[in-house]
C-alpha beads as a LAMMPS data file, in Angstrom:
LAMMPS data file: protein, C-alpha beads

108 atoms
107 bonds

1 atom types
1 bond types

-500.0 500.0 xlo xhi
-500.0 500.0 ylo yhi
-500.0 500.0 zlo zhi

Masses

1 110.0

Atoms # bond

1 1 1 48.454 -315.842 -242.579
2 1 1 46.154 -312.949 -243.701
3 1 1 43.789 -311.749 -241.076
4 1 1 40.156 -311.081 -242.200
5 1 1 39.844 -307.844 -241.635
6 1 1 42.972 -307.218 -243.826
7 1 1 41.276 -310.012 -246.139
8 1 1 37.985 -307.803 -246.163
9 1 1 40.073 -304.717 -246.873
10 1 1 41.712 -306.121 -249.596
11 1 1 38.801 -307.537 -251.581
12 1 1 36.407 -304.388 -250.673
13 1 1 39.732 -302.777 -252.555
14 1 1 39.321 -305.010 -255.696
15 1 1 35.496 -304.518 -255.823
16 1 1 35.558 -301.017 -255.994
17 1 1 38.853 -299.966 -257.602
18 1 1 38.384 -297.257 -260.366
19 1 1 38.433 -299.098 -264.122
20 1 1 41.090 -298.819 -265.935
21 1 1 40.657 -296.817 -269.408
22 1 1 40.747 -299.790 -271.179
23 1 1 36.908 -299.405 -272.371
24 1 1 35.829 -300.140 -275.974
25 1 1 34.794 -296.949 -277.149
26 1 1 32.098 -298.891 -279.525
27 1 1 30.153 -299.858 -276.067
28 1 1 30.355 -296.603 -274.657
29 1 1 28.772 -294.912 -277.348
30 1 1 26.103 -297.703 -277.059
31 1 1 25.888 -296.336 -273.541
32 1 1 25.575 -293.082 -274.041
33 1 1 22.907 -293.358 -276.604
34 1 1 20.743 -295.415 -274.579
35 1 1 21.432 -293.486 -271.153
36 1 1 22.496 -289.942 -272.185
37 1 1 21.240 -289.310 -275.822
38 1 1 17.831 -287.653 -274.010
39 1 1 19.791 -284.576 -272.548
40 1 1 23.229 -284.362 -274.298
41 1 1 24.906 -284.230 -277.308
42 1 1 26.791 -287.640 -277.402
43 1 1 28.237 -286.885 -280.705
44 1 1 31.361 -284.947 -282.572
45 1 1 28.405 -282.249 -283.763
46 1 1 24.957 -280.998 -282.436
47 1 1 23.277 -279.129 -279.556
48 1 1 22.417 -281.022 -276.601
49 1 1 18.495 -281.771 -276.452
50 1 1 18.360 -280.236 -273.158
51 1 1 20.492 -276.673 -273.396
52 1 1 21.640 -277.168 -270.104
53 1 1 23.065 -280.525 -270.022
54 1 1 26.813 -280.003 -271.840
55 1 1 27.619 -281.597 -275.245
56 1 1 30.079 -284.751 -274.406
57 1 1 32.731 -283.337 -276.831
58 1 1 32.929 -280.252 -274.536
59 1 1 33.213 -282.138 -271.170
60 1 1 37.611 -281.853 -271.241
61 1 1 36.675 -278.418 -271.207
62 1 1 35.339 -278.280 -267.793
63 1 1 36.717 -281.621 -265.934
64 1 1 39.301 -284.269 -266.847
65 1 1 37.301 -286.782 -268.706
66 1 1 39.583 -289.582 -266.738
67 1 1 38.324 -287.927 -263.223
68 1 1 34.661 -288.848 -264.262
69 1 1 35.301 -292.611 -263.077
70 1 1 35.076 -291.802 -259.563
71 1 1 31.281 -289.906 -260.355
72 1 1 30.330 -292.152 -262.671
73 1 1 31.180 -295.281 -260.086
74 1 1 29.287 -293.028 -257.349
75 1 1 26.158 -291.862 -258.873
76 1 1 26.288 -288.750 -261.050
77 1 1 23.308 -286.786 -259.542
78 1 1 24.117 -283.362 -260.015
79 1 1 25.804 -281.130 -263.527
80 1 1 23.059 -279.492 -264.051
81 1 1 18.806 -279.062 -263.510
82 1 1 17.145 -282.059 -263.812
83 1 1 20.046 -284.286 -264.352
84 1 1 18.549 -287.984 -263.381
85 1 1 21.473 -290.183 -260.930
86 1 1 22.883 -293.217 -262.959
87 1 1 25.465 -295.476 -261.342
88 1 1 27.612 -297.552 -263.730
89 1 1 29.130 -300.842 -263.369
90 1 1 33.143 -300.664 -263.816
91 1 1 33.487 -302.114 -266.956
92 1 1 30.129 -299.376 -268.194
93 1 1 32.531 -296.475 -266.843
94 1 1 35.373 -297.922 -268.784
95 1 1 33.606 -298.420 -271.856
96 1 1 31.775 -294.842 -271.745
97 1 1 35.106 -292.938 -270.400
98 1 1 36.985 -294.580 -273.762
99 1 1 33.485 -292.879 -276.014
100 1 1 34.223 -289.899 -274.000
101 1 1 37.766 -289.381 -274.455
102 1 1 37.621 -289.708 -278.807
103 1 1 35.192 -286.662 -278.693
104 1 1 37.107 -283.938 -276.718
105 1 1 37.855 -281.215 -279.012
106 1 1 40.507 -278.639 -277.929
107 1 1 40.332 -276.483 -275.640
108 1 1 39.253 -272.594 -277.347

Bonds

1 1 1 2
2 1 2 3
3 1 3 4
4 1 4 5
5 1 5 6
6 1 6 7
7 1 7 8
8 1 8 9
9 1 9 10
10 1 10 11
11 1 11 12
12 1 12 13
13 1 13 14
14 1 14 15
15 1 15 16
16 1 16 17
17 1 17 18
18 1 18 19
19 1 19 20
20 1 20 21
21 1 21 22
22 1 22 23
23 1 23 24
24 1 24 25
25 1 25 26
26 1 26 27
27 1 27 28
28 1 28 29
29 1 29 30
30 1 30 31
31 1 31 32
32 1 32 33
33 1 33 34
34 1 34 35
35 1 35 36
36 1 36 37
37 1 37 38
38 1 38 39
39 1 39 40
40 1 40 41
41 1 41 42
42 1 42 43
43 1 43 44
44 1 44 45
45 1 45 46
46 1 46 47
47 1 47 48
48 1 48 49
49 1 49 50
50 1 50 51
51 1 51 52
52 1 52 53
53 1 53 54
54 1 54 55
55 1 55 56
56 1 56 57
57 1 57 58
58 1 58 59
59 1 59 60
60 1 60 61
61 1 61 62
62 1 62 63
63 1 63 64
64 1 64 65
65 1 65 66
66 1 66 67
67 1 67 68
68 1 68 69
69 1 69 70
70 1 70 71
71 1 71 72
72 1 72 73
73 1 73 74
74 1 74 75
75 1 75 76
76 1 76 77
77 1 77 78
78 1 78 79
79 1 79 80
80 1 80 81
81 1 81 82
82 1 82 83
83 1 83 84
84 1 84 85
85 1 85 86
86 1 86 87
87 1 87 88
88 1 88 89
89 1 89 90
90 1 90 91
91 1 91 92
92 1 92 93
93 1 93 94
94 1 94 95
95 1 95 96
96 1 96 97
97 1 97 98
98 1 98 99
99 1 99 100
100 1 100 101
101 1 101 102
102 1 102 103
103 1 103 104
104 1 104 105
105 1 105 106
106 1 106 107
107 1 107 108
């Protein structure tokens, strides 16, 4: 017999487990338009709106695009000035990690 509090743990696990990378890289650029368009570069070309907020295609240059989940999941408040905090839902983070990841160019 499970005991609740190893019941709770277990669920509370399942709730907020990291997504996998399985996103649909068609939805995350819908994301990214809608949420992140204003500030950044979302696209293979281009200067960010904002000159401080980095280009997405840059972003492997400075983190591990897969280590965003965790921020993304949290609330990314911080990067740079004004940056507003967005929280994404799991399968959001997915879809906008899977945009992310077929912009990175290489590394100079």
């Amino acid at each position: 017999m499970i005991r609740p509090k190893a019941l709770l743990l277990i669920l509370s696990g399942l709730c907020f487990s990291t997504p996998s990378l399985a996103g649909d890289p068609a939805v995350g650029q819908k994301i990214a338009e809608a949420e992140c368009a204003k500030c950044h570069a979302i696209g293979k070309e281009g200067t960010s709106p904002l000159t401080s907020a980095p280009p997405f295609r840059t972003f492997s240059q400075k983190w591990p695009v897969e280590d965003l989940q965790e921020a993304l999941a949290e609330g990314i408040s911080v990067g740079h000035g004004p940056m507003p905090e967005f929280i994404f839902e799991p399968v959001e983070i997915a879809d906008l990690i899977a945009y992310l990841l077929t912009l990175q160019t290489e590394r100079p």
